[in-house]
C-alpha positions as CSV (number, residue, x, y, z in Angstrom):
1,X,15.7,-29.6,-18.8
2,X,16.4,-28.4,-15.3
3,X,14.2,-26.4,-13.6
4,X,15.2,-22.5,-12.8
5,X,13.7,-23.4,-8.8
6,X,15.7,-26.5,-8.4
7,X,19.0,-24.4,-8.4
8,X,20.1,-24.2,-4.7
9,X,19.2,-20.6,-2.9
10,X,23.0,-19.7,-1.8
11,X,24.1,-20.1,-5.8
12,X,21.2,-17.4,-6.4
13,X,22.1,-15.4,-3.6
14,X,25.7,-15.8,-4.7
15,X,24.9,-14.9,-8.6
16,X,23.0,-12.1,-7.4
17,X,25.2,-10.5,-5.2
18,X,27.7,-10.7,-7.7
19,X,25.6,-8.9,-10.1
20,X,25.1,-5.8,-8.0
21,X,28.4,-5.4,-7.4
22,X,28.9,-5.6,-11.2
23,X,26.5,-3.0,-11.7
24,X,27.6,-0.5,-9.0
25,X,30.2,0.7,-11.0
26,X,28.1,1.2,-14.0
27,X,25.9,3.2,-12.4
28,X,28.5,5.2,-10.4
29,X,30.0,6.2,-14.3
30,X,26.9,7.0,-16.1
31,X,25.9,10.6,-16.5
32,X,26.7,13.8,-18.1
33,X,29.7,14.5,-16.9
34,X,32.2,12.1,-17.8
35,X,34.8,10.1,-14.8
36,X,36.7,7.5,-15.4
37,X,37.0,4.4,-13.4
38,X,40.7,5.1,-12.4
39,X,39.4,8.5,-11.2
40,X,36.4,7.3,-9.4
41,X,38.9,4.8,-7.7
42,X,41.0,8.0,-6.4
43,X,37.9,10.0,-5.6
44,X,36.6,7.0,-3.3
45,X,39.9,5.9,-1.6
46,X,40.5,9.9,-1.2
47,X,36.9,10.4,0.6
48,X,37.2,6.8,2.5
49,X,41.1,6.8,3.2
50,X,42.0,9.7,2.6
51,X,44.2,8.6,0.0
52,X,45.9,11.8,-1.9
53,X,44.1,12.8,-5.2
54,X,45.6,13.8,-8.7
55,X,46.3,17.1,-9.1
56,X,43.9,17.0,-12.6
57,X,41.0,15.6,-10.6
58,X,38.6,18.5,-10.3
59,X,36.4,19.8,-6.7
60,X,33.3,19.3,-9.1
61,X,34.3,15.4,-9.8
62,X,34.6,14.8,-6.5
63,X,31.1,16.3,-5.7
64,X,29.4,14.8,-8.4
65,X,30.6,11.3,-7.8
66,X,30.6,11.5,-3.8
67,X,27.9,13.5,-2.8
68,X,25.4,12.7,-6.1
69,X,25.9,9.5,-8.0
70,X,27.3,7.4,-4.9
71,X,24.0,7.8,-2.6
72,X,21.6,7.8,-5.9
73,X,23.1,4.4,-6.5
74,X,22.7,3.4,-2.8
75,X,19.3,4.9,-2.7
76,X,18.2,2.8,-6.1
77,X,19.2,-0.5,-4.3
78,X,17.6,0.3,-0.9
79,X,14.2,1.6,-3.1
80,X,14.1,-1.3,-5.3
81,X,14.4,-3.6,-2.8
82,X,11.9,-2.5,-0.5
83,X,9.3,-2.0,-3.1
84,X,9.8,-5.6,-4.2
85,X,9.8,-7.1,-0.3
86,X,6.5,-5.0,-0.1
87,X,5.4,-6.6,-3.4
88,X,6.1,-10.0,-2.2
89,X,4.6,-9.2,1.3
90,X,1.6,-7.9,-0.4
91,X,0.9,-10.7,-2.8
92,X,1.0,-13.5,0.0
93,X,-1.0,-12.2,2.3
94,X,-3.9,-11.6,-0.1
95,X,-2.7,-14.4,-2.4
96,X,-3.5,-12.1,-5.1
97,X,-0.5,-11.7,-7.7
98,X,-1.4,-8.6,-9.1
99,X,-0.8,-6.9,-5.5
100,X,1.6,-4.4,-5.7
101,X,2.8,-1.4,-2.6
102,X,0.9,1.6,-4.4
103,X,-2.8,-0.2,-4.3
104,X,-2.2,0.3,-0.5
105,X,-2.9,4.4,-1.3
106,X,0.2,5.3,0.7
107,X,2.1,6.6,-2.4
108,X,-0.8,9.1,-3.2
109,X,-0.8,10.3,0.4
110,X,3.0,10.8,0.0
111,X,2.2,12.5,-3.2
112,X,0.0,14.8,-1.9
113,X,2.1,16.1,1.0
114,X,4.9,16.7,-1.7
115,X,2.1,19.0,-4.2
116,X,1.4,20.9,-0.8
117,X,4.6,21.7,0.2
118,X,5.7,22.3,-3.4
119,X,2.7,24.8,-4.2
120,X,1.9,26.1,-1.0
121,X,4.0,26.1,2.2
122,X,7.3,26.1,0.2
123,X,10.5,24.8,1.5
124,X,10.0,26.5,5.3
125,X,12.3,23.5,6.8
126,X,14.7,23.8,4.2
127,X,15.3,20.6,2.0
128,X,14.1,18.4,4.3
129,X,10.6,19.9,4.1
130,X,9.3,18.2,0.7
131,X,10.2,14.5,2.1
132,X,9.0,15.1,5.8
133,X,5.7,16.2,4.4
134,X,5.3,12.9,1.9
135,X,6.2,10.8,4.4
136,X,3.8,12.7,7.2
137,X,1.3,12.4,3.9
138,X,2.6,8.7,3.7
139,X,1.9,7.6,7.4
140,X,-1.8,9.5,7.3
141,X,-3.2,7.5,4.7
142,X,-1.9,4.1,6.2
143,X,-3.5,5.3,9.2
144,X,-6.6,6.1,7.7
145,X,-6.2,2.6,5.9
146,X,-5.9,1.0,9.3
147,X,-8.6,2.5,11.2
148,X,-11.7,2.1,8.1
149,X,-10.2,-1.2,8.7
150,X,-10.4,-1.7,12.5
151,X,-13.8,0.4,12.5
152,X,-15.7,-2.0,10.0
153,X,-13.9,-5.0,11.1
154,X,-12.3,-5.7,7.7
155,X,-9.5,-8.3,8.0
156,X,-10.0,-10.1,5.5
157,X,-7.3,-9.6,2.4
158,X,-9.3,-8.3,-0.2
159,X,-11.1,-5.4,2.3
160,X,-7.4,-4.1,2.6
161,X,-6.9,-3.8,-1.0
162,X,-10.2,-2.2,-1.7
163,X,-9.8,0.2,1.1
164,X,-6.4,1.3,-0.2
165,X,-7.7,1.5,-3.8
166,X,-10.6,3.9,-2.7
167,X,-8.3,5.7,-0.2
168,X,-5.5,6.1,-3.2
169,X,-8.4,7.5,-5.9
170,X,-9.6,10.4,-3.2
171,X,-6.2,11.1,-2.1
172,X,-4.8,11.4,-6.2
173,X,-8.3,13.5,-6.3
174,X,-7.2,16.2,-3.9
175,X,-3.2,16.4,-5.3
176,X,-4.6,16.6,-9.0
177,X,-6.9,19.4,-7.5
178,X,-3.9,21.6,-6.0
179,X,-2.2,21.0,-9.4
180,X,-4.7,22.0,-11.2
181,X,-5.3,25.3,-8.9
182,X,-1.7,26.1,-8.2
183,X,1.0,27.7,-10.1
184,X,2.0,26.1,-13.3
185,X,5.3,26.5,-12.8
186,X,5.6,25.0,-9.6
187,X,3.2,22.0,-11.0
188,X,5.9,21.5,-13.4
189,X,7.9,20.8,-10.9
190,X,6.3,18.6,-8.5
191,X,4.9,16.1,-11.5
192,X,8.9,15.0,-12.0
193,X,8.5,14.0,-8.0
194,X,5.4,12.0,-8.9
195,X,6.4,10.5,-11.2
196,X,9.2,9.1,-9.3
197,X,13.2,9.8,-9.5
198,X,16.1,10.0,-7.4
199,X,17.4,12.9,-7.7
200,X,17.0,14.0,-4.1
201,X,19.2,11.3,-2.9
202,X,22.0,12.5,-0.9
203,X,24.0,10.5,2.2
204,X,21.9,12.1,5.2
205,X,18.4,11.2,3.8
206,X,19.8,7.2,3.4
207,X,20.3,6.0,7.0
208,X,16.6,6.3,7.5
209,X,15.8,3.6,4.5
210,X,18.9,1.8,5.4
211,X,17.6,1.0,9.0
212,X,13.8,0.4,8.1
213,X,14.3,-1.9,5.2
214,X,17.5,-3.8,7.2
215,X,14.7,-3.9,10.2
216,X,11.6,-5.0,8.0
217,X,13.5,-7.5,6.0
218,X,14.5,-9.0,9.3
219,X,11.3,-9.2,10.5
220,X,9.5,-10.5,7.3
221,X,12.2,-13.6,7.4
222,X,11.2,-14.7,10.7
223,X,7.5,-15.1,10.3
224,X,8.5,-16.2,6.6
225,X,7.3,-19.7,7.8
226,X,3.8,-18.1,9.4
227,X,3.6,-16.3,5.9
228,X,3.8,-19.7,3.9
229,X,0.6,-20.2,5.6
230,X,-1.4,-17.8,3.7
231,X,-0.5,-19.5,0.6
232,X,-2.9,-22.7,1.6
233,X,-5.4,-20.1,2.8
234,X,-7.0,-18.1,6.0
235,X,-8.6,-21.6,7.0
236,X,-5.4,-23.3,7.2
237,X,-3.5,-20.8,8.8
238,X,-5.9,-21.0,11.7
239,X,-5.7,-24.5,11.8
240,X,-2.0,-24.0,12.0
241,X,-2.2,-21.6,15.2
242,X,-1.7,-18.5,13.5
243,X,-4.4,-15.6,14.6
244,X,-5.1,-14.7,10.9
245,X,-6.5,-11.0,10.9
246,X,-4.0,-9.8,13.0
247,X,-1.5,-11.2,11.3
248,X,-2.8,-9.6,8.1
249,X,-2.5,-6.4,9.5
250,X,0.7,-6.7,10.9
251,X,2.4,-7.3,7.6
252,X,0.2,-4.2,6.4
253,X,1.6,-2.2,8.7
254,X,5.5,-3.3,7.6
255,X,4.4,-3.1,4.5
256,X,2.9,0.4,4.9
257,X,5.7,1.9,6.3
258,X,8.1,0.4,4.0
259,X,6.2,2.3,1.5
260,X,5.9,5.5,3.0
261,X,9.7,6.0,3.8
262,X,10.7,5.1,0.0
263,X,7.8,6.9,-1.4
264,X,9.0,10.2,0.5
265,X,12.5,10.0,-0.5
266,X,12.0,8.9,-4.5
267,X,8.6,9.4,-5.3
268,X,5.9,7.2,-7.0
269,X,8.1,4.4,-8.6
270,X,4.9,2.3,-9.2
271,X,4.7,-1.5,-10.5
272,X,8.5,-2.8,-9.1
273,X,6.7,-4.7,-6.0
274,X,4.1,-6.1,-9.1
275,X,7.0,-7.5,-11.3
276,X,10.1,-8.8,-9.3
277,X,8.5,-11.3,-6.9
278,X,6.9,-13.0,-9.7
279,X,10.4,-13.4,-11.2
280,X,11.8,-14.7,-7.5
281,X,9.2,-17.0,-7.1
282,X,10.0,-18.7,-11.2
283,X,13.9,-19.0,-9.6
284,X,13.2,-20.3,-6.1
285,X,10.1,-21.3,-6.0
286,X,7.1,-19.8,-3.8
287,X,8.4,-20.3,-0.1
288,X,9.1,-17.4,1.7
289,X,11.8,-18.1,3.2
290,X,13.9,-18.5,-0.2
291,X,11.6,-15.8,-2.2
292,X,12.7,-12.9,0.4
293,X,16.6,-12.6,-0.4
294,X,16.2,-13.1,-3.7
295,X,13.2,-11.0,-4.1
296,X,15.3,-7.8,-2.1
297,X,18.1,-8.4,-4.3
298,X,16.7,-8.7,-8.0
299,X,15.0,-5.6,-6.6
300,X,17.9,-3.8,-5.9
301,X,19.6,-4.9,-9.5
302,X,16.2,-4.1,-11.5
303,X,15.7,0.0,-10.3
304,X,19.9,0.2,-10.2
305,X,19.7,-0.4,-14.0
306,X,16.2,1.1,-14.5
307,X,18.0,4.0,-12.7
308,X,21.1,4.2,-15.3
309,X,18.7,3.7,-18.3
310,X,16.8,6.7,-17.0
311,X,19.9,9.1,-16.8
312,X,21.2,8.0,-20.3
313,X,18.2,7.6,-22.7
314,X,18.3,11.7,-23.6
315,X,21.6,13.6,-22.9
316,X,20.0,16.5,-22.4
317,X,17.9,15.3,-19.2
318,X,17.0,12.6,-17.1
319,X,14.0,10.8,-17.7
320,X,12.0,10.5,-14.6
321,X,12.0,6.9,-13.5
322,X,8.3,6.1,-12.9
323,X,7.7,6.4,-16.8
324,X,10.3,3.6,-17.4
325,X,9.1,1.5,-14.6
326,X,5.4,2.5,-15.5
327,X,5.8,1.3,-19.2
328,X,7.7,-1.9,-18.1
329,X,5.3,-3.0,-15.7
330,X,2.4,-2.5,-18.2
331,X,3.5,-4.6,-20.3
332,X,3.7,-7.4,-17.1
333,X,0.3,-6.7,-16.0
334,X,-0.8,-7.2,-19.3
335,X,0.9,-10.5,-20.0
336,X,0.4,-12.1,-16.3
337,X,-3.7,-10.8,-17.0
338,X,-3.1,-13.3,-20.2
339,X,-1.6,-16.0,-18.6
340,X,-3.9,-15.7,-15.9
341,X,-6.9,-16.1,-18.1
């Protein structure tokens, strides 16, 4: 039989994209409030064109297609897809496959920037306040990540992973403390945010993901062929010409700030950069240069449906998205921890 890899990369890509655009308009029509797919039509050709609407299409239609579903759908594709370039980033340059973006302790610095604002400053810069402050939170602990690593001269890939592990457990330490010490009401609150969701998603907060993963993605695929490197190991890569450390800590830094911008707009979506590039890498194979694209786009497809599921499991409410996500990528670890051994 065949081999999945052996497949050429466009037909993937091709397959792939086709998918997404498949399951945009499932997502766009799942929810509470029901809007038919002749009416979504009218509502985008009215908001794009300016096309004139049916008189029995309501003001609250509109807003909750345009302004809610349509950049929560945008927002799942740009979020998965970062986490799982991150992932894939991650797992190459420590060739560690269990590497995943929230080891690096960013996502419990954004976490506790969000329980601060949340229990204590309160909204003082309107909505914009509780993401500023988890991605401030966000961009301290890769900062603090960077320096324990400069300061003790830790380059090598598993000091970056151990130092973003401790970093994550005192960081998780203090938020659980202001929870713990703050309102219960407003902790009620906050835990949906940490436990990831996108809820918040609205059209002004996407340009900033739009432009960092579009940027990142760009740079990750032209030092794809420096990043093969890693795979045969540090003392190859510096036969090869490639100044490994700082390398290394280059693609930390993308891969930090990837993090941090989609941690401060959805929240803690944890074990997405675990899974998906495991899955690219069984379609294409491990080269980088094929793994990317596909690795962005089964992102993109994965949290889009995780993302659907969530609003549809319980009528009543929306499930936040980190438990799906958590429970799914449990059972991964778990089997890739069997395999392994």
């Amino acid at each position: 039989m065949m081999k999945v890899s052996s497949y050429p990369l466009s037909l993937w890509i091709v397959l792939l994209v086709i998918a997404i655009m498949l399951s945009l308009p499932v997502s766009l029509l799942s929810g509470t409030s029901s809007i038919s797919l002749l009416d979504s039509l009218h509502i985008f050709g009215y908001k794009l064109f300016d096309v004139p609407l049916p008189s029995h299409i309501s003001h609250g239609s509109i807003a909750i297609l345009w302004e809610l579903r349509a950049p929560r759908t945008i927002m799942a594709c740009l979020t998965g897809a970062g986490l799982a370039m991150t992932g894939l980033t991650l797992q190459t340059i420590t060739r560690n496959n269990l590497a995943e973006p929230h080891l690096l302790g960013v996502s419990s610095g954004a976490v506790l920037g969000a329980v601060l604002v949340t229990l204590y400053t309160g909204e003082f810069l309107g909505a914009i306040t509780l993401p500023a402050f988890a991605f401030i939170g966000a961009v301290l602990a890769s900062l603090i990540i960077l320096a324990l690593c400069r300061h003790g001269h830790l380059g090598q890939s598993t000091d970056l992973l151990m130092c973003g592990v401790s970093l994550s457990f005192v960081l998780m330490a203090g938020a659980n403390f202001l929870l713990f010490s703050g309102d219960a009401r407003a902790s009620h609150q906050v835990i949906f945010w940490m436990l990831g969701g996108l809820g918040l998603s609205r059209w002004s907060y996407l340009w900033v993901p739009l432009f960092v993963i579009t940027a990142s993605f760009a740079v990750l695929y032209r030092y794809s062929t420096r990043m093969n490197a890693f795979l045969l190991g540090d003392e190859t890569a510096t036969s090869l010409g490639i100044r490994v450390s700082r390398f290394r800590l280059q693609l930390f830094i993308i891969s930090a700030l990837l993090t941090a911008v989609l941690v401060a707009n959805t929240g803690a979506i944890g074990f997405v950069g675990l899974m998906i590039p495991h899955i690219a890498r069984f379609i294409v194979g491990s080269d980088i240069t094929k793994a990317l694209p596909v690795t962005a786009l089964l992102g993109g497809i994965f949290l889009l449906w995780v993302d659907t599921l969530a609003r549809n499991i319980l009528k009543s409410e929306e499930i936040p998205i980190g438990i799906i996500t958590g429970f799914i990528g449990g059972l991964f670890f778990m089997w890739l921890l069997v395999k392994k051994s």
